[in-house]
C-alpha positions in Angstrom: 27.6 -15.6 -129.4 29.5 -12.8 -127.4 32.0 -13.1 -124.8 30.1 -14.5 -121.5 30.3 -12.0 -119.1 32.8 -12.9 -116.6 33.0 -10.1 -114.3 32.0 -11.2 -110.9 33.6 -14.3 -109.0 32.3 -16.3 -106.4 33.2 -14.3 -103.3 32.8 -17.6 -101.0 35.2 -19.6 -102.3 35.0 -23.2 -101.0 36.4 -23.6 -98.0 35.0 -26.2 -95.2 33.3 -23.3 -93.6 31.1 -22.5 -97.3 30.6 -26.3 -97.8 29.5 -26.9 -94.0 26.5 -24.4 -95.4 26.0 -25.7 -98.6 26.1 -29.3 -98.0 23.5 -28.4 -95.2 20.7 -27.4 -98.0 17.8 -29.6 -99.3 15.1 -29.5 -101.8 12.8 -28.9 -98.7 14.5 -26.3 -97.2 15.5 -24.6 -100.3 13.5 -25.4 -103.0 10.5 -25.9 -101.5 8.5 -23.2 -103.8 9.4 -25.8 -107.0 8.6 -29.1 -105.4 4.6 -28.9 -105.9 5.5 -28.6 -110.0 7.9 -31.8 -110.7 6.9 -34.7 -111.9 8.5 -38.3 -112.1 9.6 -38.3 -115.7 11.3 -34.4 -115.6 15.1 -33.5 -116.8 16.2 -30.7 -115.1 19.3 -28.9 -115.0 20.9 -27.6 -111.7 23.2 -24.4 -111.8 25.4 -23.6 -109.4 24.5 -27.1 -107.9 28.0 -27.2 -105.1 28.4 -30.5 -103.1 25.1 -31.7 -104.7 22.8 -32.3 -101.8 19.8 -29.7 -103.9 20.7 -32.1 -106.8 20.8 -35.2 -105.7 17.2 -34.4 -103.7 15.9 -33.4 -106.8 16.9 -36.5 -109.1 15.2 -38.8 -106.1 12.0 -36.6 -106.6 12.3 -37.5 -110.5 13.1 -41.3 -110.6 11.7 -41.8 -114.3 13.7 -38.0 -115.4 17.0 -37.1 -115.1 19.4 -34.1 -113.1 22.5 -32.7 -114.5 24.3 -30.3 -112.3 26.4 -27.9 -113.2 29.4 -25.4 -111.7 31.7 -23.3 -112.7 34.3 -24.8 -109.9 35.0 -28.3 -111.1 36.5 -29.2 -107.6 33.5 -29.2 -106.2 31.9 -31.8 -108.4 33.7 -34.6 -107.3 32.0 -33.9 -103.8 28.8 -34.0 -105.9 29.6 -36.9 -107.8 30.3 -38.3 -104.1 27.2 -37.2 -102.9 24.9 -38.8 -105.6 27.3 -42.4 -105.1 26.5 -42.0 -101.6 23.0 -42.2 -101.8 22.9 -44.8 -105.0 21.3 -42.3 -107.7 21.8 -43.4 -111.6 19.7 -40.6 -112.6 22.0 -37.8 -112.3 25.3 -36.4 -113.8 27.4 -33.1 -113.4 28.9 -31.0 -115.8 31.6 -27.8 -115.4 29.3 -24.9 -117.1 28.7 -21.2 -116.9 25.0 -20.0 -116.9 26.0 -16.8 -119.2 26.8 -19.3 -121.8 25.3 -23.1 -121.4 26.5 -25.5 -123.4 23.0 -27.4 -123.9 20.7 -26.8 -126.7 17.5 -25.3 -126.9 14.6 -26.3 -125.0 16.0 -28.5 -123.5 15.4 -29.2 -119.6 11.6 -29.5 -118.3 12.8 -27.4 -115.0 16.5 -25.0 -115.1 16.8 -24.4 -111.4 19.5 -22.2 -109.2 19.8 -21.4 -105.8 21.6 -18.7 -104.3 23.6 -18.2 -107.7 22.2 -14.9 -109.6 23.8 -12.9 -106.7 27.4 -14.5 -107.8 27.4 -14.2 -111.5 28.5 -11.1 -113.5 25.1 -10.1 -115.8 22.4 -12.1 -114.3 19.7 -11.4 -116.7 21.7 -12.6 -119.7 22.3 -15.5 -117.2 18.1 -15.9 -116.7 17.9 -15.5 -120.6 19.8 -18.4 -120.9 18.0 -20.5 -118.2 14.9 -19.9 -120.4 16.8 -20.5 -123.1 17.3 -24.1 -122.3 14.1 -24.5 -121.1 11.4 -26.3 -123.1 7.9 -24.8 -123.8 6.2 -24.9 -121.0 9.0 -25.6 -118.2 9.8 -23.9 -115.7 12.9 -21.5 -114.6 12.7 -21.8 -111.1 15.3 -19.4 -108.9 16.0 -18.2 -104.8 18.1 -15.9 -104.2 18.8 -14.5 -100.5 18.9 -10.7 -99.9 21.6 -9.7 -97.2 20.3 -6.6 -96.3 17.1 -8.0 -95.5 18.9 -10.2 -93.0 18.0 -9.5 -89.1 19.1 -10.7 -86.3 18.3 -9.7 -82.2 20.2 -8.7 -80.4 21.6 -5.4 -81.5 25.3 -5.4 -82.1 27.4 -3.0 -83.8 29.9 -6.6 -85.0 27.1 -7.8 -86.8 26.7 -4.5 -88.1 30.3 -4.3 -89.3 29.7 -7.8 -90.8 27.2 -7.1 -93.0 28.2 -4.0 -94.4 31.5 -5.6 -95.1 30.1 -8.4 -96.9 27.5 -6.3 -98.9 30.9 -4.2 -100.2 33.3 -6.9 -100.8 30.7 -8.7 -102.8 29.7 -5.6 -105.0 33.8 -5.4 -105.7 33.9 -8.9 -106.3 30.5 -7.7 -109.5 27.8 -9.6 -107.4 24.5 -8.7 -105.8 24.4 -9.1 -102.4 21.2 -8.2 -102.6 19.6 -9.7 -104.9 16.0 -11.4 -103.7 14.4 -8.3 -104.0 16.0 -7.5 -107.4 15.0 -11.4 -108.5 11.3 -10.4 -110.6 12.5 -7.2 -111.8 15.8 -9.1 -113.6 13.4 -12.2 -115.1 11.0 -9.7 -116.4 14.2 -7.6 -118.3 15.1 -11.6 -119.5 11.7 -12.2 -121.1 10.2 -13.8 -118.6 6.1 -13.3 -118.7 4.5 -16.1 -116.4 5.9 -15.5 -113.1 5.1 -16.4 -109.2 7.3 -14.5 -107.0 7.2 -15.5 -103.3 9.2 -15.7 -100.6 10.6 -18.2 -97.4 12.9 -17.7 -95.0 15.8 -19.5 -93.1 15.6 -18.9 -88.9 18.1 -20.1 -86.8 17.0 -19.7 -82.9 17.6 -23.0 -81.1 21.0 -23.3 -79.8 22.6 -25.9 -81.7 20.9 -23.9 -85.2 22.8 -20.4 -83.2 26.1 -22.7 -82.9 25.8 -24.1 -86.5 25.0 -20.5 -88.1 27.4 -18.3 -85.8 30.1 -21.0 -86.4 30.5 -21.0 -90.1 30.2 -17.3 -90.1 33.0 -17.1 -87.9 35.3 -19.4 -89.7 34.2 -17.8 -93.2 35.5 -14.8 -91.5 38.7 -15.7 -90.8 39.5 -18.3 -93.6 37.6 -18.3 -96.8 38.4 -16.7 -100.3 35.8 -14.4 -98.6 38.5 -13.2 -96.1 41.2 -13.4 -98.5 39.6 -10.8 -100.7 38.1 -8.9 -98.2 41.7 -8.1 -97.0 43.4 -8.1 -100.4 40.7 -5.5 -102.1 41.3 -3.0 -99.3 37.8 -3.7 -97.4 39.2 -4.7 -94.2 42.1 -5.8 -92.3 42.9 -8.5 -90.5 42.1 -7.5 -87.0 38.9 -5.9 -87.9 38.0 -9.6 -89.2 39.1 -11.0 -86.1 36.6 -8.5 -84.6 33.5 -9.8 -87.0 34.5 -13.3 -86.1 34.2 -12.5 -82.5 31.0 -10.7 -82.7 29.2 -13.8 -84.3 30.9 -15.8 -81.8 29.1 -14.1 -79.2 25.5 -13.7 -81.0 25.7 -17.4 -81.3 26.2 -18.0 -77.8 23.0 -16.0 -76.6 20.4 -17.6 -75.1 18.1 -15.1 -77.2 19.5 -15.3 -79.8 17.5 -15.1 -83.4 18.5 -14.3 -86.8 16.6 -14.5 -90.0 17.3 -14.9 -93.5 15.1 -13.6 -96.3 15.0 -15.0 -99.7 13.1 -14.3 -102.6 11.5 -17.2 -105.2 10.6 -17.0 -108.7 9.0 -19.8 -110.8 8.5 -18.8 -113.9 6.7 -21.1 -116.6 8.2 -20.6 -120.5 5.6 -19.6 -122.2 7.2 -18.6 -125.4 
């Protein structure tokens, strides 16, 4: 098999900030598209699966089936480990594994699912060829990805503004794709992918303590995440203009009108060959 591709790296890192986010998801409020299709005896893999919350949701919704989840960051998979323990799961086990080159064989998992992981990885349609790889006749490749440019947010402000083009160019040097949800259908149907339901869902954050949640760990990804680190070590910004970014979500989050919305695009694709 050739060399995985290995061009991109995760531009969040996983500092508190990234984990306050990620250990914030659910099946219901981020894989809700998939939820309708699983049934009780499944084995599904989980790429990309962090702290485990996504997981460990979807091995309760599977209680005769089995979850592994997988990272490439095998820190993070003793939070996941912790988070299944925590909640008294047997079904479920995690695994360090990169999604250009899984270490499972063929047909394989009734359901390979990732959230919020294509826009990460270096060539994600080799990656989606080897979700379907792994996936037995009939399964389902199920993905979400977010699109940053499709973000918005009210009220106007040119430090929001800054934000996002700063992320959008630190993630591109770092080999992602920022945005990727709109990109999601066009890079399964390159993978082989035939029987595919593209939809989409959002994420709104509007009431204040969603405005203080969001704003917060935006602020403090900012300042101290391997997010910050690179944006200042690759040339994209300096410190002081980050300080500035941090700021400006600061104050978003602290109006009373405040309103921001996050697109993502789904794909659940059955296996058909």
């Amino acid at each position: 098999m050739p060399k995985p591709q290995e061009s991109a790296v995760y531009t969040h890192g996983h500092h508190e900030s990234v984990l306050r986010s990620h250990t914030w998801r659910t099946a219901a409020n981020s894989a809700a598209y998939l939820l309708g299709s699983l049934k009780p005896h499944m084995r599904i893999l989980d790429i990309g699966c962090g702290p485990g919350t996504i997981t460990a949701d979807l091995a309760a919704l599977v209680p005769d089936g089995r979850v592994t989840g997988v990272d490439r960051a095998p820190g993070v998979l003793d939070r996941a480990r912790a988070t299944a323990a925590e909640r008294g799961l047997t079904n479920v086990d995690f695994a360090v594994a990169d999604v250009h080159a899984l270490d499972f064989p063929d047909d394989t998992f009734c359901v390979v699912h990732a959230h919020q992981v294509l826009q990460h990885v270096g060539d994600p349609v080799r990656a989606l060829r080897e979700m379907k790889r792994v996936t037995k006749p009939n399964g389902f490749v199920a993905v979400r990805e977010s699109d940053y440019a499709a973000m918005t947010w009210y009220p106007a402000s040119q430090g929001m503004d800054d934000w996002l083009d700063l992320y959008r160019r630190v993630a591109r040097a770092n080999g992602g794709e920022p945005d990727a949800g709109r990109r999601l259908k066009s890079w399964a149907l390159r993978a082989g992918l035939t029987d595919i339901t593209a939809t989409s869902s959002t994420w709104t954050f509007s009431t204040p303590g969603e405005r203080a949640w969001w704003s917060g760990l935006w602020a403090d990804r900012t300042l101290a995440s391997a997010y910050a680190d690179r944006a200042v070590g690759g040339g994209h910004a300096t410190p002081d203009r980050l300080r500035a970014v941090s700021d400006a979500w600061r104050e978003w989050g602290a109006r009373e009108d405040g309103w921001f919305g996050v697109l993502h695009a789904e794909i659940l694709c059955r296996k058909t060959a």
